[in-house]
N, CA, C and O atoms as a Maestro MAE file, in Angstrom:
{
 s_m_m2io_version
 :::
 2.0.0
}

f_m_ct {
 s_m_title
 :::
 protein
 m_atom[276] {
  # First column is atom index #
  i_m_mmod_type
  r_m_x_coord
  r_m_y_coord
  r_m_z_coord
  i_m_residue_number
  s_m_chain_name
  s_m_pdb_residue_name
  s_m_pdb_atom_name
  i_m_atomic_number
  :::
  1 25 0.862 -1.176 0.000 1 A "UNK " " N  " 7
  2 3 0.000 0.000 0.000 1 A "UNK " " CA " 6
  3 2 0.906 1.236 0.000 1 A "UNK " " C  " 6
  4 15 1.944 1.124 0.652 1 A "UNK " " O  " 8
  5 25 0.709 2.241 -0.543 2 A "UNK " " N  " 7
  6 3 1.513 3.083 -1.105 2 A "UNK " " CA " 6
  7 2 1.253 4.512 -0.056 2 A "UNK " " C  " 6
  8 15 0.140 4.730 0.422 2 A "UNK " " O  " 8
  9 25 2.228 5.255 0.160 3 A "UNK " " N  " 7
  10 3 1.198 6.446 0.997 3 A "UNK " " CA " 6
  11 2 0.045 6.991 1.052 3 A "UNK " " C  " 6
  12 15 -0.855 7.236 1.855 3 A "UNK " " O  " 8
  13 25 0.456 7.171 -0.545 4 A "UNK " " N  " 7
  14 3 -1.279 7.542 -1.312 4 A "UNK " " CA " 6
  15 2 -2.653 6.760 -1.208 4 A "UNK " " C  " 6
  16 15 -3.755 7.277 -1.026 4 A "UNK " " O  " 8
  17 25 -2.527 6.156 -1.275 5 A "UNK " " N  " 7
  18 3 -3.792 4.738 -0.679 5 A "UNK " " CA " 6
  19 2 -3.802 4.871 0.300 5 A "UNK " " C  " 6
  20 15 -4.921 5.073 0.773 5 A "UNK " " O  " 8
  21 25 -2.947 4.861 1.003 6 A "UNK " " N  " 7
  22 3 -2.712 5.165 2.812 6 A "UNK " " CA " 6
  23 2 -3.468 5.780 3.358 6 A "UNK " " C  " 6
  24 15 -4.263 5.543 4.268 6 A "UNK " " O  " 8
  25 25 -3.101 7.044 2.494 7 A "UNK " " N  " 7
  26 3 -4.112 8.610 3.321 7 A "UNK " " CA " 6
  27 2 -5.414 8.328 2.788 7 A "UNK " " C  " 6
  28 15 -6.330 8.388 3.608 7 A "UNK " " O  " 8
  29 25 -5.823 7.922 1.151 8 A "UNK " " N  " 7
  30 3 -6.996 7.785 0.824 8 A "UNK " " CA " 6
  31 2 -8.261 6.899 1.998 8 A "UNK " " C  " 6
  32 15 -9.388 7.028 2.478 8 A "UNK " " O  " 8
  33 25 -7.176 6.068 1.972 9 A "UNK " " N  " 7
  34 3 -8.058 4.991 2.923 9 A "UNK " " CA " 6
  35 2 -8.285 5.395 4.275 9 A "UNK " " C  " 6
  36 15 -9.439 5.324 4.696 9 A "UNK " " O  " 8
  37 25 -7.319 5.832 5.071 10 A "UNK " " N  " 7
  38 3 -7.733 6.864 6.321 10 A "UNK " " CA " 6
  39 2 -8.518 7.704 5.926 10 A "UNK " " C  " 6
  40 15 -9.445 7.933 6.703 10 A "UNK " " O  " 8
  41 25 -8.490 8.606 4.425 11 A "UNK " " N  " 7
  42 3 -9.332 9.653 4.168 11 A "UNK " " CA " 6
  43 2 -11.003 9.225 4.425 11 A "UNK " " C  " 6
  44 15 -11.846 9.937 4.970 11 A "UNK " " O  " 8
  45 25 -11.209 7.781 3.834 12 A "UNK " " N  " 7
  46 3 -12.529 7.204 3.510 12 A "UNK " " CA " 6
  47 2 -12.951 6.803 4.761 12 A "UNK " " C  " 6
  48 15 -14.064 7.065 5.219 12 A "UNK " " O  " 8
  49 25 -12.053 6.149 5.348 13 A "UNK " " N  " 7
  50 3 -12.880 5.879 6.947 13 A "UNK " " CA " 6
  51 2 -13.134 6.383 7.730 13 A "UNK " " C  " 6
  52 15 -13.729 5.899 8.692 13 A "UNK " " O  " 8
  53 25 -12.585 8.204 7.555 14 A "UNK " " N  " 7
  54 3 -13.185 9.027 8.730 14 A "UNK " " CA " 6
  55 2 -13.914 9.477 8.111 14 A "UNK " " C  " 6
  56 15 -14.874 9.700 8.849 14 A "UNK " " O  " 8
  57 25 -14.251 9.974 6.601 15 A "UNK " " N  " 7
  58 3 -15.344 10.597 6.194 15 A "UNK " " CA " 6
  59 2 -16.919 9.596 6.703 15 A "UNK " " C  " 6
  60 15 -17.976 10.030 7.161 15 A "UNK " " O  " 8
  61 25 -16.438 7.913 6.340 16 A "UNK " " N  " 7
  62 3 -17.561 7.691 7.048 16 A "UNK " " CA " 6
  63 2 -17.894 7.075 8.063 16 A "UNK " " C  " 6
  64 15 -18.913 6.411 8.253 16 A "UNK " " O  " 8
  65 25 -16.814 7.336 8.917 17 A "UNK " " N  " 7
  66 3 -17.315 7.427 10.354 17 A "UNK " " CA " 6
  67 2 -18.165 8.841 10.668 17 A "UNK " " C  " 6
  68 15 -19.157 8.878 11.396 17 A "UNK " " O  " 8
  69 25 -17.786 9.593 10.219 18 A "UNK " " N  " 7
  70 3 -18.677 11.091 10.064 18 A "UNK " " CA " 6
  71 2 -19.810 10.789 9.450 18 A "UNK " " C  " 6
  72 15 -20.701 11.320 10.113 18 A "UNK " " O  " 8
  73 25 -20.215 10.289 8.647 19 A "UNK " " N  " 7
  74 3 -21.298 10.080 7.933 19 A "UNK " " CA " 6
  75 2 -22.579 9.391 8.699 19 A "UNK " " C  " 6
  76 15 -23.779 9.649 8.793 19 A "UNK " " O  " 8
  77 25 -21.417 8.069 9.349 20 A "UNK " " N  " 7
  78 3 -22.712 6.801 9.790 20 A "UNK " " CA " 6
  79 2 -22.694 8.103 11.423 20 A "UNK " " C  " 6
  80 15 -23.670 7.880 12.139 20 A "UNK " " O  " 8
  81 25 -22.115 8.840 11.765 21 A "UNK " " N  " 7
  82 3 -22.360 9.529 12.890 21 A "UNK " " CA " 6
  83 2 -23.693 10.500 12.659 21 A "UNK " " C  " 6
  84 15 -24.705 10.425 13.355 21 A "UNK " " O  " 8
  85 25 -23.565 11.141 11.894 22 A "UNK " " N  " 7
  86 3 -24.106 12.211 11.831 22 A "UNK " " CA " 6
  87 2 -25.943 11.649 11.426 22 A "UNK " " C  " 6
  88 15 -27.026 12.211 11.591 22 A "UNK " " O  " 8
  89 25 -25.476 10.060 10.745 23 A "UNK " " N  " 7
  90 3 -27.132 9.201 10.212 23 A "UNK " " CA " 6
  91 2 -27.492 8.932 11.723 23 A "UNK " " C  " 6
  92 15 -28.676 9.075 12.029 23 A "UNK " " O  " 8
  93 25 -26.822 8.652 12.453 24 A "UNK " " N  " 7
  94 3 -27.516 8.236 13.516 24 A "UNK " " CA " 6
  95 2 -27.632 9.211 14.681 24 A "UNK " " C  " 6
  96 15 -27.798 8.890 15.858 24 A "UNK " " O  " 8
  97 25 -27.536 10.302 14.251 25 A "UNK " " N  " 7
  98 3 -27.919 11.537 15.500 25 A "UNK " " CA " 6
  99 2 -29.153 12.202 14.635 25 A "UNK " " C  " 6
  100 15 -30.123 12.473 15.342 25 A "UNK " " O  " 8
  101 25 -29.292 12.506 13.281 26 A "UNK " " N  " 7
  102 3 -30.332 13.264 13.134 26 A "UNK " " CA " 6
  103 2 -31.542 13.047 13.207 26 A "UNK " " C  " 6
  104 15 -32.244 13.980 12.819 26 A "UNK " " O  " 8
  105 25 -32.290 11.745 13.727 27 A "UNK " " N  " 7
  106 3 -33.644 11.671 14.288 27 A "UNK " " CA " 6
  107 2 -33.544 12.138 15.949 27 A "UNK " " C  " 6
  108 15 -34.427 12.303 16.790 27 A "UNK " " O  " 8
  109 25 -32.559 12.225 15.991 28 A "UNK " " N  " 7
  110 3 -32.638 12.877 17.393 28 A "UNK " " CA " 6
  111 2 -32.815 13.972 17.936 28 A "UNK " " C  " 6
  112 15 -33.301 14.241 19.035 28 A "UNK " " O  " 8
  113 25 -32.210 14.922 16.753 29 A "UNK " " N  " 7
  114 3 -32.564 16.232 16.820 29 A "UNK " " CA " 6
  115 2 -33.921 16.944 16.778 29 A "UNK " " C  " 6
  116 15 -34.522 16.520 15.791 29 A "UNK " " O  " 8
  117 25 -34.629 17.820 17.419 30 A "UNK " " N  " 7
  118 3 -36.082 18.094 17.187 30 A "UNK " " CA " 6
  119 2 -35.542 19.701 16.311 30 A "UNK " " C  " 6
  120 15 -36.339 20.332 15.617 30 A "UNK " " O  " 8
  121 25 -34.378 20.058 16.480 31 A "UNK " " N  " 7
  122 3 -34.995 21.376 15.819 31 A "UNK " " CA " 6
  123 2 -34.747 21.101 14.313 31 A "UNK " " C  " 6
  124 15 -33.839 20.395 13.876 31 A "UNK " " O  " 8
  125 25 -35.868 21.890 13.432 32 A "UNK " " N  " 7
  126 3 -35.564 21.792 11.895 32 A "UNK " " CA " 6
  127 2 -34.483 22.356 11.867 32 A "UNK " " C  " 6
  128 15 -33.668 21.568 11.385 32 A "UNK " " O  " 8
  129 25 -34.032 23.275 12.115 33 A "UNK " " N  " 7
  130 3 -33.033 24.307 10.994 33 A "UNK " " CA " 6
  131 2 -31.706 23.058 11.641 33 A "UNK " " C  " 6
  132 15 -30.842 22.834 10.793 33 A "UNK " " O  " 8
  133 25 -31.576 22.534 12.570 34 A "UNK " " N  " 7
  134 3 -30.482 22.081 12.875 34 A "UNK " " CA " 6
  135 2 -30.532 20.850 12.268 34 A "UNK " " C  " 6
  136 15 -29.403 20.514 11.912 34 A "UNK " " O  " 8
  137 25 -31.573 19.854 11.942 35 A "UNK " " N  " 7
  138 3 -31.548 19.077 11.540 35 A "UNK " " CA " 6
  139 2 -31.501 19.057 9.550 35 A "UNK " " C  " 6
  140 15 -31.410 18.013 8.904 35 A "UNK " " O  " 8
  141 25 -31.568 20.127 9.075 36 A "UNK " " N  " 7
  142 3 -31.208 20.743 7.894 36 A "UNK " " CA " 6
  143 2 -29.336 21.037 7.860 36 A "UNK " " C  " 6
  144 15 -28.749 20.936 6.783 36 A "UNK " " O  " 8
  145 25 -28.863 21.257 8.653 37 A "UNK " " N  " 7
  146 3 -27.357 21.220 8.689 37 A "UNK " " CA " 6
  147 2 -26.983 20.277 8.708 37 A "UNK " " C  " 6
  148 15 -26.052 20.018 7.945 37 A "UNK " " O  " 8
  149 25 -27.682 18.916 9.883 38 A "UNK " " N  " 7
  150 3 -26.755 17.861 9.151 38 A "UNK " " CA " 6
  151 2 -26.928 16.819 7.977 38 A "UNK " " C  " 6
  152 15 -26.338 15.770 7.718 38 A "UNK " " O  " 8
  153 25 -28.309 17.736 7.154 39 A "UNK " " N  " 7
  154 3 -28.768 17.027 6.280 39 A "UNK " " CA " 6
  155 2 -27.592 17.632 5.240 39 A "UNK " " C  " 6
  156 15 -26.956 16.946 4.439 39 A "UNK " " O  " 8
  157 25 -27.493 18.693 5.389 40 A "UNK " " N  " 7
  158 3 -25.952 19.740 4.081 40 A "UNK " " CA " 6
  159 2 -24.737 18.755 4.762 40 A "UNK " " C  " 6
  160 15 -24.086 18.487 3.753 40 A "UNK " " O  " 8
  161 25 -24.166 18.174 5.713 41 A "UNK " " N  " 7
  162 3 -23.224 18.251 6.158 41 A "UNK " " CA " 6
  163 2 -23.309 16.829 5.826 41 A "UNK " " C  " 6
  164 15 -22.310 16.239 5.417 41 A "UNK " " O  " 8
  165 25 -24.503 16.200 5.984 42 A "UNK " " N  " 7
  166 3 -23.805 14.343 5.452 42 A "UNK " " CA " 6
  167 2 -23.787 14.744 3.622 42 A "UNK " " C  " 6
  168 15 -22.817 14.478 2.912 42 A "UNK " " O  " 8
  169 25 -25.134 15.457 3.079 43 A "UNK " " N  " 7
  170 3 -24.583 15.033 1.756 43 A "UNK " " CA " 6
  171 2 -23.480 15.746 1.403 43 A "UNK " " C  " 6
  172 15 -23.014 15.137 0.440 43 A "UNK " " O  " 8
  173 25 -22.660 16.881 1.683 44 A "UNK " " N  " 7
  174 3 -21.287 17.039 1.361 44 A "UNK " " CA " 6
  175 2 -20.332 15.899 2.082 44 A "UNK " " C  " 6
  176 15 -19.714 15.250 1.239 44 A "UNK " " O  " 8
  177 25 -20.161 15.645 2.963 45 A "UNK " " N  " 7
  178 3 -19.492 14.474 3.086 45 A "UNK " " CA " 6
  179 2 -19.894 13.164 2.504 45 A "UNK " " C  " 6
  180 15 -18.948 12.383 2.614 45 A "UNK " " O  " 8
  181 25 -20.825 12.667 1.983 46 A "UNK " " N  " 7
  182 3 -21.358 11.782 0.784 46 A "UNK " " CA " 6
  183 2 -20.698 11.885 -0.117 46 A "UNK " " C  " 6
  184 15 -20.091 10.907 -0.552 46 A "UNK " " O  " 8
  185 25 -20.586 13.385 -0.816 47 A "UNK " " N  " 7
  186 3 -19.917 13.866 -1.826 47 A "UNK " " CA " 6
  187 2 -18.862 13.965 -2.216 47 A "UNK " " C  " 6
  188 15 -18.516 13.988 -3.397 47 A "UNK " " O  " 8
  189 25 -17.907 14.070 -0.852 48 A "UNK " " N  " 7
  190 3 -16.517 13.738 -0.317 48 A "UNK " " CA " 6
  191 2 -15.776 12.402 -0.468 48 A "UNK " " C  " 6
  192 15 -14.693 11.972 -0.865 48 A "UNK " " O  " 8
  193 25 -17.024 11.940 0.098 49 A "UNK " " N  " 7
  194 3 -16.478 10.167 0.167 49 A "UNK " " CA " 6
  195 2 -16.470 9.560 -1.165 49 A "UNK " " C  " 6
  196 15 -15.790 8.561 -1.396 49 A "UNK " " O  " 8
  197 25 -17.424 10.300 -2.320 50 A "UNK " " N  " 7
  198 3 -17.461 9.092 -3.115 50 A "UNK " " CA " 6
  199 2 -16.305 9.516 -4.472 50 A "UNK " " C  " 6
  200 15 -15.663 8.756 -5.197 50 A "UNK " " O  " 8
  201 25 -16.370 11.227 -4.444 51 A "UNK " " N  " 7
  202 3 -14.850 11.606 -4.831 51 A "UNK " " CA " 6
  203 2 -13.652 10.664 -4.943 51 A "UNK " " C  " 6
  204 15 -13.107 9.921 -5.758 51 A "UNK " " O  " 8
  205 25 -13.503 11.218 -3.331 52 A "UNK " " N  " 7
  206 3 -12.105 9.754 -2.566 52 A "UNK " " CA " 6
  207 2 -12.093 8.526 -3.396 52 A "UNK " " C  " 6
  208 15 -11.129 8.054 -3.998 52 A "UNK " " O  " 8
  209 25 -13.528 7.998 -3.328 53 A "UNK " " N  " 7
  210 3 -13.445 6.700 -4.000 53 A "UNK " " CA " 6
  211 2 -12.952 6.868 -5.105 53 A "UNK " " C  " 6
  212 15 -11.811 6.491 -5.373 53 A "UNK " " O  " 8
  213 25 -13.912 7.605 -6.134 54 A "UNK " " N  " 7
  214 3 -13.543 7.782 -7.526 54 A "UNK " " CA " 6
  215 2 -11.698 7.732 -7.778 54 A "UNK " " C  " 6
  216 15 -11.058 7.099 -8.619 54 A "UNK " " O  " 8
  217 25 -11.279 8.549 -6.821 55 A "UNK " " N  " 7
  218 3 -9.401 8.787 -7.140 55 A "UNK " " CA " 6
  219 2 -9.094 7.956 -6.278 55 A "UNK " " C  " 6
  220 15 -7.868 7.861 -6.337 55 A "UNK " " O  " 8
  221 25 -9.607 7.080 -5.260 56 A "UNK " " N  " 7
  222 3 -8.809 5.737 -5.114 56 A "UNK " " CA " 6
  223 2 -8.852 4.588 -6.366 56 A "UNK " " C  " 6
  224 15 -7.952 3.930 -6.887 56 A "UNK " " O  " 8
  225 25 -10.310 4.654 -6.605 57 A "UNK " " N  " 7
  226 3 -9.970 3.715 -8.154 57 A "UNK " " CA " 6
  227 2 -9.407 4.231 -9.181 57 A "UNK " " C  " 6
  228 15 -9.035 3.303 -9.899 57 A "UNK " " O  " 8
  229 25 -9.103 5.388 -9.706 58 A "UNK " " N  " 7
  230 3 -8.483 5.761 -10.442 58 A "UNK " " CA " 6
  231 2 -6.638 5.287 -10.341 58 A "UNK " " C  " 6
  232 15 -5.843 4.827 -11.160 58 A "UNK " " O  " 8
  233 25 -6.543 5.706 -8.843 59 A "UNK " " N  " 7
  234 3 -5.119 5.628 -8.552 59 A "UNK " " CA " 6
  235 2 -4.834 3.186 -8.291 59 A "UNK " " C  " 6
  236 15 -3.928 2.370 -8.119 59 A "UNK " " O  " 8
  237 25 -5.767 3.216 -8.390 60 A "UNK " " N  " 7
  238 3 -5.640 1.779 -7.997 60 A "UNK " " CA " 6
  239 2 -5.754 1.152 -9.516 60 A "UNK " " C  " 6
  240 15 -5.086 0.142 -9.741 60 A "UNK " " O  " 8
  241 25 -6.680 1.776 -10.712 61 A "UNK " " N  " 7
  242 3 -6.377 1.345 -12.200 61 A "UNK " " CA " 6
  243 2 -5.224 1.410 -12.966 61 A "UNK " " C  " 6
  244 15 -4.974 0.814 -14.013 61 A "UNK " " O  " 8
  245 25 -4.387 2.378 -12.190 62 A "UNK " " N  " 7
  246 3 -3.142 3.378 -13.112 62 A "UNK " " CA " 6
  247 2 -2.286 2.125 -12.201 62 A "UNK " " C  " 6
  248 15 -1.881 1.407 -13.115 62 A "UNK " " O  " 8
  249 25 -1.946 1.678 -11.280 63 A "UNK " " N  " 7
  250 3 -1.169 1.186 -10.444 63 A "UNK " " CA " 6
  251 2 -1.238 -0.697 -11.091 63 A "UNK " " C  " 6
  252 15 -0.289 -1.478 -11.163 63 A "UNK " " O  " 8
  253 25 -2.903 -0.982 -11.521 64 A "UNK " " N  " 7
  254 3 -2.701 -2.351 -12.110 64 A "UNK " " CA " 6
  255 2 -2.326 -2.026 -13.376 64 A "UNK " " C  " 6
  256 15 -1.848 -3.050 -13.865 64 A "UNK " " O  " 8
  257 25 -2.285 -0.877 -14.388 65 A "UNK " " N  " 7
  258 3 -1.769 -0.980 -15.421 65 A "UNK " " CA " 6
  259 2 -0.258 -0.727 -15.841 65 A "UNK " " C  " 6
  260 15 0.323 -0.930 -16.907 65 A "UNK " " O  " 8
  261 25 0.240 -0.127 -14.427 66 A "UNK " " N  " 7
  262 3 1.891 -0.220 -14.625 66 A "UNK " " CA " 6
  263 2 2.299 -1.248 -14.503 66 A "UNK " " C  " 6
  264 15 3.355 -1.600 -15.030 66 A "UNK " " O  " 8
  265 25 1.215 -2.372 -13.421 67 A "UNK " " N  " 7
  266 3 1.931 -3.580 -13.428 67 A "UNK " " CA " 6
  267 2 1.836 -4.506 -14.161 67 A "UNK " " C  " 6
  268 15 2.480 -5.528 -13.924 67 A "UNK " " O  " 8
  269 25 0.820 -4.392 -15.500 68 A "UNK " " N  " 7
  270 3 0.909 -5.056 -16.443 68 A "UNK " " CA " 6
  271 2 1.673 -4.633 -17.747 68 A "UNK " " C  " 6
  272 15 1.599 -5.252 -18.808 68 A "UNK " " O  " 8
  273 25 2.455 -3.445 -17.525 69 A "UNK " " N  " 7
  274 3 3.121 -3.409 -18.880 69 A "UNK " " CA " 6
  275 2 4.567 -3.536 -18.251 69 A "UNK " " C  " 6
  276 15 5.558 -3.556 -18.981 69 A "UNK " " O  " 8
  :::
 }
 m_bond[275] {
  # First column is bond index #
  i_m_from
  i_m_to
  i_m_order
  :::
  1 1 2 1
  2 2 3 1
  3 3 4 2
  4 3 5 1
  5 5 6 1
  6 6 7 1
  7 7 8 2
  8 7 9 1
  9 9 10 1
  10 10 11 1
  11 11 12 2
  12 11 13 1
  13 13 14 1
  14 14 15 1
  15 15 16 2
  16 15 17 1
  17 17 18 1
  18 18 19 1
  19 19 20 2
  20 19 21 1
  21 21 22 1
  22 22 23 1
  23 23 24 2
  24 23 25 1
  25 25 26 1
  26 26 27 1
  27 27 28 2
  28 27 29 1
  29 29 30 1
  30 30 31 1
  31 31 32 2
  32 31 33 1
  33 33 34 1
  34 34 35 1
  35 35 36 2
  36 35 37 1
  37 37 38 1
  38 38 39 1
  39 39 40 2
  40 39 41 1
  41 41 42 1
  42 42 43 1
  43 43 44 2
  44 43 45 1
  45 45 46 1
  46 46 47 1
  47 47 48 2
  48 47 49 1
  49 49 50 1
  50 50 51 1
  51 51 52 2
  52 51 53 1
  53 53 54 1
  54 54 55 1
  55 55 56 2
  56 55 57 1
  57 57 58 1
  58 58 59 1
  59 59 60 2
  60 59 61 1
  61 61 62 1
  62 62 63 1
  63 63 64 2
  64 63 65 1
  65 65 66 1
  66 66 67 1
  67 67 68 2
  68 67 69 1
  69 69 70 1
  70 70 71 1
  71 71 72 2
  72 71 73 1
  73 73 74 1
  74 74 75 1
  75 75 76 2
  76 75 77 1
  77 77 78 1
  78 78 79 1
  79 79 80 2
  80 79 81 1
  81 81 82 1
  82 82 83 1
  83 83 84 2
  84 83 85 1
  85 85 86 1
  86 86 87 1
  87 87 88 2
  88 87 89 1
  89 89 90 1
  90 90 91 1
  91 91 92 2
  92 91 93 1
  93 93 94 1
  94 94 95 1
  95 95 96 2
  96 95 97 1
  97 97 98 1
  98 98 99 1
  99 99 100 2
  100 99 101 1
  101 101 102 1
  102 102 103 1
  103 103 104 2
  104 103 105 1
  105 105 106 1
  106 106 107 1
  107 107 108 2
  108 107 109 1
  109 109 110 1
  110 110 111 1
  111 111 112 2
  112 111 113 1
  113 113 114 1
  114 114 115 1
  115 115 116 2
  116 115 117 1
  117 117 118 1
  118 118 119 1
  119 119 120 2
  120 119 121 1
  121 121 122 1
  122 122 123 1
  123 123 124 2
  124 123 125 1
  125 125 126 1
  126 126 127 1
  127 127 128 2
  128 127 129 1
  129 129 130 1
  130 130 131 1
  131 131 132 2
  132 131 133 1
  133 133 134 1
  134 134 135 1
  135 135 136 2
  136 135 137 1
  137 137 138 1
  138 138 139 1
  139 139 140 2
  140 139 141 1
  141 141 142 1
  142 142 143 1
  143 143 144 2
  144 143 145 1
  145 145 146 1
  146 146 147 1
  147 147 148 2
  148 147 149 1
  149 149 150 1
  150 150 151 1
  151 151 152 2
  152 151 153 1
  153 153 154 1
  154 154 155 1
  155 155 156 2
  156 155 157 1
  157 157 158 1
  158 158 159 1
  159 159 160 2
  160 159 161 1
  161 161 162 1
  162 162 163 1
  163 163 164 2
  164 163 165 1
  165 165 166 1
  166 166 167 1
  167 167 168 2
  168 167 169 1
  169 169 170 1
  170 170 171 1
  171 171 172 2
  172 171 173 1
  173 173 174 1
  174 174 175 1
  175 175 176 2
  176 175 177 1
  177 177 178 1
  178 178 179 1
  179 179 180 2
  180 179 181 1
  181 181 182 1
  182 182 183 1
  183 183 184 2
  184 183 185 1
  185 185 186 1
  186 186 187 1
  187 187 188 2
  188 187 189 1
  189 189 190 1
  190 190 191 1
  191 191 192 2
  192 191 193 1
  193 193 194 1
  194 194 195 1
  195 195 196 2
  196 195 197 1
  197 197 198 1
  198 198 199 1
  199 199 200 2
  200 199 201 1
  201 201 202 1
  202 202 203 1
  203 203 204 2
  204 203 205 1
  205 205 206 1
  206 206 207 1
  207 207 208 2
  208 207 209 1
  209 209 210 1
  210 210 211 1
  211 211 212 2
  212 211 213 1
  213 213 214 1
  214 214 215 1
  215 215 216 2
  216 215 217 1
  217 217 218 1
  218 218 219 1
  219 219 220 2
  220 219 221 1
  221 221 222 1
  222 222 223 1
  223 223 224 2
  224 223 225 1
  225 225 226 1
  226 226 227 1
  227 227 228 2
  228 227 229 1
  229 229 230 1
  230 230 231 1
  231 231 232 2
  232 231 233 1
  233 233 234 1
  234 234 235 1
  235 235 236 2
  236 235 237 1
  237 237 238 1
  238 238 239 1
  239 239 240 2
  240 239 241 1
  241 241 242 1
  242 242 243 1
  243 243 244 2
  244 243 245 1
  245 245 246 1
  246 246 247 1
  247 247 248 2
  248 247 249 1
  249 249 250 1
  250 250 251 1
  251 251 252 2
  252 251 253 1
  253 253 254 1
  254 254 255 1
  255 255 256 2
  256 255 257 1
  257 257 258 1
  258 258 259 1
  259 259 260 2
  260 259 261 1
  261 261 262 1
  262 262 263 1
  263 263 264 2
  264 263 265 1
  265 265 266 1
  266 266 267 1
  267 267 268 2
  268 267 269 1
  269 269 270 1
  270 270 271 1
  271 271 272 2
  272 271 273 1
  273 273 274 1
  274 274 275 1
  275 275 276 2
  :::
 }
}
């Protein structure tokens, strides 16, 4: 595993540890406007995470194709 994967992969598991956090506090919340923030705040971190993904597979396609030529 390369640094880069390294950080990606730390990157991905705190984004969703943030994520599955924030799913399981917002029925808890009674106020709207607050429960509207962490509705902005998971789907930008949604948005975050699936980024990450996108350039971990990117960086993980480029990495099986050096090792096939």
């Amino acid at each position: 595993m390369t640094n880069t994967t390294h950080f990606l992969t730390a990157g991905l598991i705190h984004d969703t540890e943030c994520l599955l956090a924030i799913l399981r506090t917002i029925n808890d919340v009674k106020d709207p406007e607050s429960q509207g923030f962490l509705v902005d705040a998971a789907e930008n971190i949604g948005s975050n995470l699936l980024s990450k993904l996108q350039c971990n597979e990117a960086i993980e396609d480029a990495a099986s194709e050096d090792g096939l030529a």
